[in-house]
Biopython code that builds the backbone (N, CA, C, O; Angstrom):
import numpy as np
from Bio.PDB.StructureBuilder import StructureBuilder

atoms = [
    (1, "UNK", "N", (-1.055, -137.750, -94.336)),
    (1, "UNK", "CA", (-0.579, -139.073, -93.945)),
    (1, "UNK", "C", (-1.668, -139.754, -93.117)),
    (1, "UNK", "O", (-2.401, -139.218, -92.286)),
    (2, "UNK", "N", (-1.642, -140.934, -93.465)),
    (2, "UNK", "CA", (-2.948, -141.963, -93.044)),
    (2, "UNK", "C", (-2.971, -142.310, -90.728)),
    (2, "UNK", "O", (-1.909, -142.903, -90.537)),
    (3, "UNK", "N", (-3.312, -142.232, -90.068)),
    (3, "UNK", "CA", (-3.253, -142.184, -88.918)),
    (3, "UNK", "C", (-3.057, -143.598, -88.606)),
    (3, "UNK", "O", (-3.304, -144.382, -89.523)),
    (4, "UNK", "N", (-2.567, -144.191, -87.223)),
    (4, "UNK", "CA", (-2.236, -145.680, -86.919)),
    (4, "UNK", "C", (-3.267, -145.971, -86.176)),
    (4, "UNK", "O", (-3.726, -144.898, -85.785)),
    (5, "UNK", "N", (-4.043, -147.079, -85.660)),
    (5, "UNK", "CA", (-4.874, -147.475, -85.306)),
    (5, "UNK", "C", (-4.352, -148.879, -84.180)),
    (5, "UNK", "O", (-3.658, -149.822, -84.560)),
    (6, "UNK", "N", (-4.827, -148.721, -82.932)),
    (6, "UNK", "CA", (-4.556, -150.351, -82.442)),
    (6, "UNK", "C", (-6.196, -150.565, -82.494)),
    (6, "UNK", "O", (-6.917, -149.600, -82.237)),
    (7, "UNK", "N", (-6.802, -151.918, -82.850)),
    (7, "UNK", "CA", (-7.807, -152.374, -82.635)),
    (7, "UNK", "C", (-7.838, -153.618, -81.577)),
    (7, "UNK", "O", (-7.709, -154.808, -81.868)),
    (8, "UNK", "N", (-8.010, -153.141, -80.473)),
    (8, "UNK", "CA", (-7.840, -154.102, -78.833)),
    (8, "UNK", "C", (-9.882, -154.841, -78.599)),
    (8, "UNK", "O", (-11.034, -154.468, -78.376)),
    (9, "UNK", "N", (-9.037, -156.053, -78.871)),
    (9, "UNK", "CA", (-10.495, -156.545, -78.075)),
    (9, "UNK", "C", (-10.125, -157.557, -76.932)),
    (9, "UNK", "O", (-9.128, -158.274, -77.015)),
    (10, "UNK", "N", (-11.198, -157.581, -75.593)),
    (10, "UNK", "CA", (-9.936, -158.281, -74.475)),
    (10, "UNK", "C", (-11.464, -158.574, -73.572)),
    (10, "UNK", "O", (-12.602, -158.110, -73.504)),
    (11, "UNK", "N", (-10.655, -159.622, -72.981)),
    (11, "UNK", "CA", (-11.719, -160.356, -72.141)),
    (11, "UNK", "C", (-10.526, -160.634, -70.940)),
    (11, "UNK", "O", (-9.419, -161.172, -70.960)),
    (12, "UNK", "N", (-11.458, -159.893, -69.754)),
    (12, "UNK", "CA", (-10.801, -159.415, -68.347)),
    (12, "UNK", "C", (-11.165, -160.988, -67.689)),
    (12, "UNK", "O", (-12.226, -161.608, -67.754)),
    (13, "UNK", "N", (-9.856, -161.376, -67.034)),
    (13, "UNK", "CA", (-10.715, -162.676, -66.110)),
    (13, "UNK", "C", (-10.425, -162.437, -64.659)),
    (13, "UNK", "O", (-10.848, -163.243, -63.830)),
    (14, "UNK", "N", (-9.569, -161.138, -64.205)),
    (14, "UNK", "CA", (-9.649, -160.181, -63.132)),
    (14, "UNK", "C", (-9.427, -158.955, -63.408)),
    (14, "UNK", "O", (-8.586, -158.381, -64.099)),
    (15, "UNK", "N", (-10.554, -158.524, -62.588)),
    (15, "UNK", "CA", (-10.281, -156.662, -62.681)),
    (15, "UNK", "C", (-9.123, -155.665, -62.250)),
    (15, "UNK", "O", (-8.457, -154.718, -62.669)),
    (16, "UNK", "N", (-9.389, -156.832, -60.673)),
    (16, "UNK", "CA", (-8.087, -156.261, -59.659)),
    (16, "UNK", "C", (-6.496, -156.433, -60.244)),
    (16, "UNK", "O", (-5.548, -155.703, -59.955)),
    (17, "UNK", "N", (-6.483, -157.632, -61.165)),
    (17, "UNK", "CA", (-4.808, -157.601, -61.564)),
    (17, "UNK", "C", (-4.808, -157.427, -62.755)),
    (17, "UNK", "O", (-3.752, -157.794, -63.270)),
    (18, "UNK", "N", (-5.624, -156.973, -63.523)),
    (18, "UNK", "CA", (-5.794, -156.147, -64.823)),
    (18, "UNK", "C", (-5.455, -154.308, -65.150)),
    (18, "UNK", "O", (-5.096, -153.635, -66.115)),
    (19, "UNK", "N", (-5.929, -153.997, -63.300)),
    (19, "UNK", "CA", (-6.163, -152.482, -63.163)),
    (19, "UNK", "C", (-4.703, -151.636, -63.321)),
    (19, "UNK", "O", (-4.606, -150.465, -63.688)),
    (20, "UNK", "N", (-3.439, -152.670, -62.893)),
    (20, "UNK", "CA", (-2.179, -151.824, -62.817)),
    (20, "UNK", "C", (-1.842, -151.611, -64.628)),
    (20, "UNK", "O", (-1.321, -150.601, -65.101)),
    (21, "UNK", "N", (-2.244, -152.711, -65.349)),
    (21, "UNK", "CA", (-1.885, -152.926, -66.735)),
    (21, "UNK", "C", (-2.646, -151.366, -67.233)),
    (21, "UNK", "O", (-1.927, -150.471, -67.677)),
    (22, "UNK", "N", (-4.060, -151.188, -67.108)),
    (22, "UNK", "CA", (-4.755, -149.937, -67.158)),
    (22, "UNK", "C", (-4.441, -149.036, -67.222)),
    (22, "UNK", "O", (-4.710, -148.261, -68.141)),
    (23, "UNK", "N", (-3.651, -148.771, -66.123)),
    (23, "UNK", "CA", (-3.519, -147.201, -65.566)),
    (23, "UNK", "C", (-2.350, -146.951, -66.480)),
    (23, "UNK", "O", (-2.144, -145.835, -66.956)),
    (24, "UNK", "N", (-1.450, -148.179, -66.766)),
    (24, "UNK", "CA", (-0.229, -147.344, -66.911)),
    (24, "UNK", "C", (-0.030, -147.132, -68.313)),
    (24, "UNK", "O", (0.960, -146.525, -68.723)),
    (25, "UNK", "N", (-1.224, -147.759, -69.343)),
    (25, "UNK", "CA", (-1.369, -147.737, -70.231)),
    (25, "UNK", "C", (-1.518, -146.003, -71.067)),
    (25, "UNK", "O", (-0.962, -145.734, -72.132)),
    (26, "UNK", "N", (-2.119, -145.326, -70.515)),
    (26, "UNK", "CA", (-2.483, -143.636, -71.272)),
    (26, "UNK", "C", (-1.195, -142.619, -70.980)),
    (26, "UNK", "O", (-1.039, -141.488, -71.440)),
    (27, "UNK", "N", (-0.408, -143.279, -70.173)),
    (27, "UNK", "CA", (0.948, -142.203, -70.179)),
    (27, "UNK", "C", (2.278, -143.188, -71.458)),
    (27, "UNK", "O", (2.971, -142.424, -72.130)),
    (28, "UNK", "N", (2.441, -144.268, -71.612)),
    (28, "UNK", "CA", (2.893, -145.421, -72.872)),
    (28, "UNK", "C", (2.256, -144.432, -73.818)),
    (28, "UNK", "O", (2.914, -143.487, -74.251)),
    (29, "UNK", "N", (0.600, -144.682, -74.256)),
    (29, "UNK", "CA", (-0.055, -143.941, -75.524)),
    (29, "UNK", "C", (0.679, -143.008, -75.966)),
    (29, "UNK", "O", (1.397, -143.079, -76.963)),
    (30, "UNK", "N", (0.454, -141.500, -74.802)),
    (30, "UNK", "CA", (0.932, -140.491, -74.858)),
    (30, "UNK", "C", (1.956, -140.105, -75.195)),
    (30, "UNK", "O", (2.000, -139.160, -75.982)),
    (31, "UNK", "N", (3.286, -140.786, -74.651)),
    (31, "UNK", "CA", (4.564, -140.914, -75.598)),
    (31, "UNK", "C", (4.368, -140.871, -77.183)),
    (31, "UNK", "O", (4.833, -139.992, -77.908)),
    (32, "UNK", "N", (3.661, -141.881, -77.575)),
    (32, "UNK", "CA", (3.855, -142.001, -78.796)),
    (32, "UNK", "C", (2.577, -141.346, -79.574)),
    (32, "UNK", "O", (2.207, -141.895, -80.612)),
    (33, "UNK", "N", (1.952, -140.283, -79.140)),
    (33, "UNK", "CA", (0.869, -139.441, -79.447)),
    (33, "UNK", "C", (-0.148, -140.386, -79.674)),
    (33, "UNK", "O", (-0.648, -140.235, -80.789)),
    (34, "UNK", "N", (-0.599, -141.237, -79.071)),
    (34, "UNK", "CA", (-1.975, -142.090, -78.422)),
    (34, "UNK", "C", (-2.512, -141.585, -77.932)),
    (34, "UNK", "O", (-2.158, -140.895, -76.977)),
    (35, "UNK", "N", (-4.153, -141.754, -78.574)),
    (35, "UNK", "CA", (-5.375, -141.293, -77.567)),
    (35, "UNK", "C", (-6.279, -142.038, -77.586)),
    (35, "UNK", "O", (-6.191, -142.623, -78.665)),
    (36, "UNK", "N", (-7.174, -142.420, -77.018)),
    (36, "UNK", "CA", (-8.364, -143.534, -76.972)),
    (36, "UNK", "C", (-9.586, -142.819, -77.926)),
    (36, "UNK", "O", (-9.831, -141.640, -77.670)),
    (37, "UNK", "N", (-10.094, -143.250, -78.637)),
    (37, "UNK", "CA", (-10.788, -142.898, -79.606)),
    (37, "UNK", "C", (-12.189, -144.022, -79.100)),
    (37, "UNK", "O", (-13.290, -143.471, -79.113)),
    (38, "UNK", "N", (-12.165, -145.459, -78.691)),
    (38, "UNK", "CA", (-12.894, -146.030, -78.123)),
    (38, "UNK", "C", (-12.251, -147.032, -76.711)),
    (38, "UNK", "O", (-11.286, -147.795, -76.696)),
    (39, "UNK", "N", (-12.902, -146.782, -75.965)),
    (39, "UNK", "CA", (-12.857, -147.624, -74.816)),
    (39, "UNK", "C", (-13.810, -148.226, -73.712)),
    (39, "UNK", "O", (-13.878, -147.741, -72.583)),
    (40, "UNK", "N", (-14.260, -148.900, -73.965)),
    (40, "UNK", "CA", (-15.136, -149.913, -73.250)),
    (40, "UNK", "C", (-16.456, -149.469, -74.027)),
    (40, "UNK", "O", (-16.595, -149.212, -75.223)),
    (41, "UNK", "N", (-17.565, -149.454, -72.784)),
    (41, "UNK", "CA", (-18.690, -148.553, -73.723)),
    (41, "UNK", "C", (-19.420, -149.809, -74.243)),
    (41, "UNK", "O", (-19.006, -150.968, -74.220)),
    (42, "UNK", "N", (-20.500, -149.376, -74.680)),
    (42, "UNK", "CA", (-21.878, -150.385, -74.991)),
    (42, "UNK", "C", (-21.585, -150.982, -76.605)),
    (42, "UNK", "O", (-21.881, -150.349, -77.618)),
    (43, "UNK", "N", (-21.151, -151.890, -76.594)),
    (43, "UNK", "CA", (-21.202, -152.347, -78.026)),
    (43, "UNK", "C", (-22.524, -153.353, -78.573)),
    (43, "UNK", "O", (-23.602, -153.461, -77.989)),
    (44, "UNK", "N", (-22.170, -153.972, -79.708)),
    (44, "UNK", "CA", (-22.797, -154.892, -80.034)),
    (44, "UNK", "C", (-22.230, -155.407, -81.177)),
    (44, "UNK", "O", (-21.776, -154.827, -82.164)),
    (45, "UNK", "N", (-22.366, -157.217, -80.763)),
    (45, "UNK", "CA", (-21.627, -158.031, -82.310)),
    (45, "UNK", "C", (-22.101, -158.428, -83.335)),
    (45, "UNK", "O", (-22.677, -159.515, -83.327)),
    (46, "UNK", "N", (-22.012, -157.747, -84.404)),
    (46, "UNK", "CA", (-23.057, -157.975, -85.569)),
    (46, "UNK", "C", (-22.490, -159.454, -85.811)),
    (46, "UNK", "O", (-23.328, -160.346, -85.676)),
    (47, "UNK", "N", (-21.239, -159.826, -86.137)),
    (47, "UNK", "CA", (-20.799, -161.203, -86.728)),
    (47, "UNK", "C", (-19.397, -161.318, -85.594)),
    (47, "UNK", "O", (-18.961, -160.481, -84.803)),
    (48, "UNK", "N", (-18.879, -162.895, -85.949)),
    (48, "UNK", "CA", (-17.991, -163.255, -85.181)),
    (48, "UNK", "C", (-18.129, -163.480, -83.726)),
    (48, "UNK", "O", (-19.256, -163.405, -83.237)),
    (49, "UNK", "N", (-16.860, -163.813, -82.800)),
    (49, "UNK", "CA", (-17.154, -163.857, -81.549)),
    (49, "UNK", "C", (-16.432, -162.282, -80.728)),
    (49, "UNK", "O", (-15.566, -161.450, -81.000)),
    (50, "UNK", "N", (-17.312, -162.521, -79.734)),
    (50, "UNK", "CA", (-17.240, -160.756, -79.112)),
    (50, "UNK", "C", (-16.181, -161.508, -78.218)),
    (50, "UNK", "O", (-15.932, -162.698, -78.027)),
    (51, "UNK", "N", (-15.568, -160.111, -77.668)),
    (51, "UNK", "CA", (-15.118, -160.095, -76.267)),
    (51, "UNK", "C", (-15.668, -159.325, -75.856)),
    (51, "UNK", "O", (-16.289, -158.565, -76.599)),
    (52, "UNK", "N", (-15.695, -159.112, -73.919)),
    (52, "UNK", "CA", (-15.902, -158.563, -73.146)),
    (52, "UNK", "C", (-15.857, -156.785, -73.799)),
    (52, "UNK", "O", (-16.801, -156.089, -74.174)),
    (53, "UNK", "N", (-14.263, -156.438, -73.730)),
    (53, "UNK", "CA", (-13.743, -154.653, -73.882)),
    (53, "UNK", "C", (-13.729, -155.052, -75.299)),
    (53, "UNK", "O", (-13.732, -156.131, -75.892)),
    (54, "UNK", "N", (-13.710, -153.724, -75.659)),
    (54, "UNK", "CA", (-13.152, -153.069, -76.803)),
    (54, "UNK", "C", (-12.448, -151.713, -76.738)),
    (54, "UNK", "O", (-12.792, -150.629, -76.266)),
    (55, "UNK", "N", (-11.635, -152.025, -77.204)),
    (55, "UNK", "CA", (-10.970, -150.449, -77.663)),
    (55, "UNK", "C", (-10.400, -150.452, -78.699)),
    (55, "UNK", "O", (-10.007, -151.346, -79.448)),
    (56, "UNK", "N", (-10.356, -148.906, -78.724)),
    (56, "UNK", "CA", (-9.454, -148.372, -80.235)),
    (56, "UNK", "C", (-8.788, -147.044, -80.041)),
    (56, "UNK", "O", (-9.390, -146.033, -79.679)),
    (57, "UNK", "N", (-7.238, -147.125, -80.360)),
    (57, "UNK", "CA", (-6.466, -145.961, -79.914)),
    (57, "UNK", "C", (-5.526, -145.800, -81.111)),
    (57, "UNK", "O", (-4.850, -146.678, -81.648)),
    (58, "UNK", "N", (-5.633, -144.302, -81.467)),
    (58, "UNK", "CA", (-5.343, -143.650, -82.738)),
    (58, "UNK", "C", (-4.188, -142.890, -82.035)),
    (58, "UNK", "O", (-4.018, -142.316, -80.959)),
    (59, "UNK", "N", (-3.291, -143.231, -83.450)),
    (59, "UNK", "CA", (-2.146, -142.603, -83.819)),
    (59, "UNK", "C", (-1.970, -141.820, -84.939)),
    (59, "UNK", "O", (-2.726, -141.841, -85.911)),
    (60, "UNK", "N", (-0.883, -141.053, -84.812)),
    (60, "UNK", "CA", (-0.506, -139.843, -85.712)),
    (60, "UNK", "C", (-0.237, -140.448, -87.254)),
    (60, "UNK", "O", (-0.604, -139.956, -88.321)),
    (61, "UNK", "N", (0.660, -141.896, -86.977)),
    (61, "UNK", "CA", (0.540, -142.916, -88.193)),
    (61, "UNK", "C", (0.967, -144.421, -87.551)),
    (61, "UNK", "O", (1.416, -144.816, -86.475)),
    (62, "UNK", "N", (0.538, -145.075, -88.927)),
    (62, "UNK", "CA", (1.082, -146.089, -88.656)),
    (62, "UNK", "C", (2.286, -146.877, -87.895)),
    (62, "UNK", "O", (2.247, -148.001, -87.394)),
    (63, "UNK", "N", (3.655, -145.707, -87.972)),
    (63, "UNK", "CA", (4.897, -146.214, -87.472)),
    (63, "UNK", "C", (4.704, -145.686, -85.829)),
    (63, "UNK", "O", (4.879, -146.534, -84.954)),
    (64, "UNK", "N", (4.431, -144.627, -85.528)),
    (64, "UNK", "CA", (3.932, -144.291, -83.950)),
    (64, "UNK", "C", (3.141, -145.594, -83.512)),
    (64, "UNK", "O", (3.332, -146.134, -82.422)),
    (65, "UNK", "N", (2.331, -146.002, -84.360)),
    (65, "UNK", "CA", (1.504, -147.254, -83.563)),
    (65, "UNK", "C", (1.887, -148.672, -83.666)),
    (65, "UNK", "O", (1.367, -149.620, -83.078)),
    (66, "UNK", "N", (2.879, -148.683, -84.505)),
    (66, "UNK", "CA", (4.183, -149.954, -84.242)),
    (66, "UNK", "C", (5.112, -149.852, -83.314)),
    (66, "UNK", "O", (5.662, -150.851, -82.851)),
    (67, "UNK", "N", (5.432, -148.464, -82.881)),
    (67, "UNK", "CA", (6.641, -148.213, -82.280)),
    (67, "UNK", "C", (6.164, -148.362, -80.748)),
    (67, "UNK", "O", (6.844, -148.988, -79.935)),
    (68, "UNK", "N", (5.000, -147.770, -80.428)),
    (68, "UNK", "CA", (4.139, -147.632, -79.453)),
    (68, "UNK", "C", (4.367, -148.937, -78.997)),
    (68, "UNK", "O", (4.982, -149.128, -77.948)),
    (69, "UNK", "N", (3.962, -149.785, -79.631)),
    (69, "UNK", "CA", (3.516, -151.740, -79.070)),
    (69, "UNK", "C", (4.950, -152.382, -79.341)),
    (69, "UNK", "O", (5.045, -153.408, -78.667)),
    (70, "UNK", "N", (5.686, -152.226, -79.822)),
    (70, "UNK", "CA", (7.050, -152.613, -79.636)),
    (70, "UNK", "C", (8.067, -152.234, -78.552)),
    (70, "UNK", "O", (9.119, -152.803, -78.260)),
    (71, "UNK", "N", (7.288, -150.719, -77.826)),
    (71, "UNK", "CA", (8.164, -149.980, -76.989)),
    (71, "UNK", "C", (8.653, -151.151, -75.787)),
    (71, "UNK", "O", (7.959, -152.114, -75.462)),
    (72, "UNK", "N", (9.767, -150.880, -75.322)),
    (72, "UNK", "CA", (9.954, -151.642, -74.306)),
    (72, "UNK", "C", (8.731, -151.199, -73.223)),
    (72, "UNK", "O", (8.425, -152.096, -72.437)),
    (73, "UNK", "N", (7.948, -149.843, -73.078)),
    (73, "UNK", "CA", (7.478, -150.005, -71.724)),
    (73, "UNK", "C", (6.156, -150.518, -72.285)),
    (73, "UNK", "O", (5.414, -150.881, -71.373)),
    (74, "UNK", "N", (5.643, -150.657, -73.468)),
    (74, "UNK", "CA", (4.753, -151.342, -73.648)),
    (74, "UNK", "C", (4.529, -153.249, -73.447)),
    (74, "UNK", "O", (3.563, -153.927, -73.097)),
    (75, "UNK", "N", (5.846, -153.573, -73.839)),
    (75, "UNK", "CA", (6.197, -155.241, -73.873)),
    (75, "UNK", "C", (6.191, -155.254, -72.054)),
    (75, "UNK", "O", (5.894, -156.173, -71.290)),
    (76, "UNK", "N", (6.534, -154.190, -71.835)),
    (76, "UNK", "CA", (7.094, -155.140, -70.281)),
    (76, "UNK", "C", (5.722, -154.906, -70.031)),
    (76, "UNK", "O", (5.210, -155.990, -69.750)),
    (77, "UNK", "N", (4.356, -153.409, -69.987)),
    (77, "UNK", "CA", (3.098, -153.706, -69.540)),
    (77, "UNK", "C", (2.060, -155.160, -70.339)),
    (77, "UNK", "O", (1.001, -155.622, -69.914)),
    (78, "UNK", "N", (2.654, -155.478, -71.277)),
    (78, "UNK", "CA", (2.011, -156.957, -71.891)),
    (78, "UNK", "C", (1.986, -157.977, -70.664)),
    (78, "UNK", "O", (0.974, -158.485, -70.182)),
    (79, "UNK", "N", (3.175, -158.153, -70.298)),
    (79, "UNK", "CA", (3.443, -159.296, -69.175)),
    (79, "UNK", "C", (2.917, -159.016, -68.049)),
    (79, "UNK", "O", (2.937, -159.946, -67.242)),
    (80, "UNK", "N", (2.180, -157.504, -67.509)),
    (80, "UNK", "CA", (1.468, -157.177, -66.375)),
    (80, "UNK", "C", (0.270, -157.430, -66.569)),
    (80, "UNK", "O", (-0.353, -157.571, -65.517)),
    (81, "UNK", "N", (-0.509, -157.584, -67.782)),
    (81, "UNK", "CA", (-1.824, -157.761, -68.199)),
    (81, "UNK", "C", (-2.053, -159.488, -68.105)),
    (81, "UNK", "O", (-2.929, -160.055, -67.453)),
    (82, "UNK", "N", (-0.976, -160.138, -68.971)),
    (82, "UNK", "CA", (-1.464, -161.518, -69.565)),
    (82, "UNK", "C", (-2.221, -162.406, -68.352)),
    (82, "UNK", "O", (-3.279, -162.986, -68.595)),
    (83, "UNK", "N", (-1.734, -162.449, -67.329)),
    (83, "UNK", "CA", (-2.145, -163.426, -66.119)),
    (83, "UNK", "C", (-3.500, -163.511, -65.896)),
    (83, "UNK", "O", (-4.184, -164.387, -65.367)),
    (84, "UNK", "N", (-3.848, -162.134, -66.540)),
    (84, "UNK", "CA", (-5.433, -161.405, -66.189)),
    (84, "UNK", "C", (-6.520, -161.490, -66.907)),
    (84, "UNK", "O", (-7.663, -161.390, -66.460)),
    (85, "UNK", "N", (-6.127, -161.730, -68.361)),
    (85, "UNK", "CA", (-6.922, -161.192, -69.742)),
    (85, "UNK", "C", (-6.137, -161.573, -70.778)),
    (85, "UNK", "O", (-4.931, -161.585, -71.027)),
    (86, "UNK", "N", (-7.157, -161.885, -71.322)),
    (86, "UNK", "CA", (-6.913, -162.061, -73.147)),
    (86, "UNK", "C", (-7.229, -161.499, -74.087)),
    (86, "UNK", "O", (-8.354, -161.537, -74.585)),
    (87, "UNK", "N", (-5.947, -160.662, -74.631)),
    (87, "UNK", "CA", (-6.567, -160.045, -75.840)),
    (87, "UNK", "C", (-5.882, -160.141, -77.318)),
    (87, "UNK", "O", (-4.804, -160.686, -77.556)),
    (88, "UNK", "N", (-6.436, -159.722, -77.930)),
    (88, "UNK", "CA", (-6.352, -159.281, -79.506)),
    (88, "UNK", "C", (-6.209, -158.212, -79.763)),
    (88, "UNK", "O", (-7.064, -157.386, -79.445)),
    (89, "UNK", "N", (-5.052, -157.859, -80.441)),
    (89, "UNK", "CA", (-4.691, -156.617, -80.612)),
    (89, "UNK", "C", (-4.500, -156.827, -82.335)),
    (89, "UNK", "O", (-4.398, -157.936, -82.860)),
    (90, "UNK", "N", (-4.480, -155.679, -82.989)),
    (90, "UNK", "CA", (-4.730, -155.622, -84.189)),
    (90, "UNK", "C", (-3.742, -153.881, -84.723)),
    (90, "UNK", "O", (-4.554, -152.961, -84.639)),
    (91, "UNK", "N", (-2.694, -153.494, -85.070)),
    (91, "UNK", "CA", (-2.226, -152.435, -85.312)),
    (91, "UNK", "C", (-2.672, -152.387, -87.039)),
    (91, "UNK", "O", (-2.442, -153.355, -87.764)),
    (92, "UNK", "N", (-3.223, -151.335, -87.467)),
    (92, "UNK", "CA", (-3.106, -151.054, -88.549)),
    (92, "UNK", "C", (-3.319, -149.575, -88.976)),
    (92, "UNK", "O", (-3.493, -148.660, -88.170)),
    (93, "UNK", "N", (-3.290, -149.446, -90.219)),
    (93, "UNK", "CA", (-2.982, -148.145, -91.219)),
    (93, "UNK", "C", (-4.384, -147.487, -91.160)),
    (93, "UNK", "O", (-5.245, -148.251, -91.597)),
    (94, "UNK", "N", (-4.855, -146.297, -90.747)),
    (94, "UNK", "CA", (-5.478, -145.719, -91.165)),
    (94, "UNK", "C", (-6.033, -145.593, -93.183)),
    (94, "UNK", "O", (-5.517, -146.152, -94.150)),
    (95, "UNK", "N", (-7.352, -144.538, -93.118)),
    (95, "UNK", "CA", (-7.305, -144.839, -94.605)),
    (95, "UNK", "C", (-7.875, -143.849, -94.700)),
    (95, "UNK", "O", (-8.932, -143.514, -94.166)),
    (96, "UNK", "N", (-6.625, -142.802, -96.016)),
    (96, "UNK", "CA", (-6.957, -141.539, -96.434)),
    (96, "UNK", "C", (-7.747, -140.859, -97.930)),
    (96, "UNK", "O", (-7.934, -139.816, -98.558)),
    (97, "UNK", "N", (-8.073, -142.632, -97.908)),
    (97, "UNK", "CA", (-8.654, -141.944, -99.407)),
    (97, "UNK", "C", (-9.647, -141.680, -99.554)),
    (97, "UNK", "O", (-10.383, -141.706, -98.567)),
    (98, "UNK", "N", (-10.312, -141.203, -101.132)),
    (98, "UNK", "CA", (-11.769, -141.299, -101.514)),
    (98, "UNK", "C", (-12.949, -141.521, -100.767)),
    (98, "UNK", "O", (-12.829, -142.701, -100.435)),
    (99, "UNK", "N", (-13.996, -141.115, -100.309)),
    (99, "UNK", "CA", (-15.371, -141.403, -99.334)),
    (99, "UNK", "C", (-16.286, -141.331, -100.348)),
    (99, "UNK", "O", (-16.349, -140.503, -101.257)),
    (100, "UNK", "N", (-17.189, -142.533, -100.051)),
    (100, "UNK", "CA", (-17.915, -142.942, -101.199)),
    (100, "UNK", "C", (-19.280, -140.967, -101.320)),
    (100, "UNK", "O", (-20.121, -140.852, -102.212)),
]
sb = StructureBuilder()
sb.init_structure("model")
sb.init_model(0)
sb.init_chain("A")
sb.init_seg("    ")
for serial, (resi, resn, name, xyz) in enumerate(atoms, 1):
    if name == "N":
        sb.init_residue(resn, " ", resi, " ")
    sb.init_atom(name, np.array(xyz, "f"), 0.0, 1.0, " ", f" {name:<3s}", serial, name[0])
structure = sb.get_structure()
C-alpha cells in the first residue's frame, strides 16, 4: 500500500508565536503514525515561488494523512499557527509503482 505524504511549505512571520504550533505538532503526527521525512534544512527553488520552511511528513497511507489534518487536534493546532505564518499544505498518495 502506497504511503501518505503532507507536502508543507510555510513562511514564518513570527518565530515566538509559531513555536507553540511546533512543538505540538510531532505528538498529532505520531498518533496517526507521522514522521518528518523533511524539515527545514537547506533547500533550493528550481521553479516557482519558494517559501521560507519546507517540510514533508510521511504516512503509513493516504487515509492516516487525511485523518491526521482533519483530526480535531490538528484543526484546533491550524488556528495556533495562522496569526504567525502562511502555509501550503498539500496531502497526497504516495507512489508504488514501476521505477524507471
Amino acid at each position: 500500500m502506497a504511503k501518505g505524504y503532507w507536502i508543507a511549505r510555510v513562511d514564518v512571520s513570527d518565530d515566538q508565536g509559531y513555536a507553540p504550533y511546533a512543538a505540538a505538532n510531532p505528538a498529532i503526527f505520531k498518533k496517526f503514525g507521522g514522521r518528518y521525512v523533511v524539515r527545514g534544512g537547506q533547500s533550493e527553488t528550481g521553479e516557482g515561488t519558494a517559501r521560507s520552511r519546507n517540510v514533508v511528513i510521511e504516512f503509513p497511507d493516504y487515509a492516516a494523512a487525511l485523518a491526521c489534518y482533519r483530526s480535531p487536534e490538528y484543526q484546533a493546532n491550524i488556528k495556533v499557527r495562522q496569526p504567525h505564518a502562511v502555509a501550503d499544505i498539500v496531502i497526497v498518495e504516495g507512489y508504488d509503482g514501476p521505477q524507471p
